[in-house]
N, C-alpha and C positions, 0 to 999 in steps of 0.2 A: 504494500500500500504506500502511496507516494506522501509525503509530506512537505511541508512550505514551512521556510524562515527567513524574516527579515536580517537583513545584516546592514548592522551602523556600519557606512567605510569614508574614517577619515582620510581627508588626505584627497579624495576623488573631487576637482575641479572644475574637472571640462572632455571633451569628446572626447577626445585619447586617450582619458582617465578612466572611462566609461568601458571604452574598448578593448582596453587591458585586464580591466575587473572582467566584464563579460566573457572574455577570450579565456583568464583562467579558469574561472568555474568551470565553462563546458569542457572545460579540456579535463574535467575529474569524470572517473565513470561513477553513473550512477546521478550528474545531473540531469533534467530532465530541460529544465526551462529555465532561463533568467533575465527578470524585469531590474530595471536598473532606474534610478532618478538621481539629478545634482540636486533637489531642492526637496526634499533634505537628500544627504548624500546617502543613500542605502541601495541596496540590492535583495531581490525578493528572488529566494531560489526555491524551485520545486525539486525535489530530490527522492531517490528510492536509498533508505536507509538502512537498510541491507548492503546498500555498495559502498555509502560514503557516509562521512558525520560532518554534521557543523564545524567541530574544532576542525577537522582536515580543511574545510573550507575558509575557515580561520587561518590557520599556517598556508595556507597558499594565498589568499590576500596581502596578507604581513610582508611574506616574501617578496611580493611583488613593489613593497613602498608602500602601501595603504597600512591603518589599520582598521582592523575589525574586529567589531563585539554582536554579538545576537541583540536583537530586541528583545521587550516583552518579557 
């Protein structure tokens, strides 16, 4: 069964920042989908949790220059 989290990602300013975030996520298995906004800066991932977790989705942000914490 697929699950959604939002993720605070500081640090994400503008298009590039956007497409970076986005670009890592999908690149994990086991994402399904992700909505992204600068205003506020977050990213909504749909995920199957059986393949991947949040924290991994966390260290892959991080790494990337961003950070990132879960909502909610």
């Amino acid at each position: 069964m697929l699950k959604k989290v939002k993720l605070r990602v500081e640090g994400m300013a503008c298009m590039g920042c956007v497409a970076t975030v986005i670009g890592k996520l999908r690149g994990l298995a086991g994402v399904e989908e992700v909505k992204t906004s600068l205003v506020p800066p977050e990213a909504e991932v749909t995920f199957d949790p059986e393949k991947v977790t949040v924290e991994k989705m966390v260290v892959v942000i991080d790494a990337a220059g961003y950070k990132a914490r879960p909502e909610g």
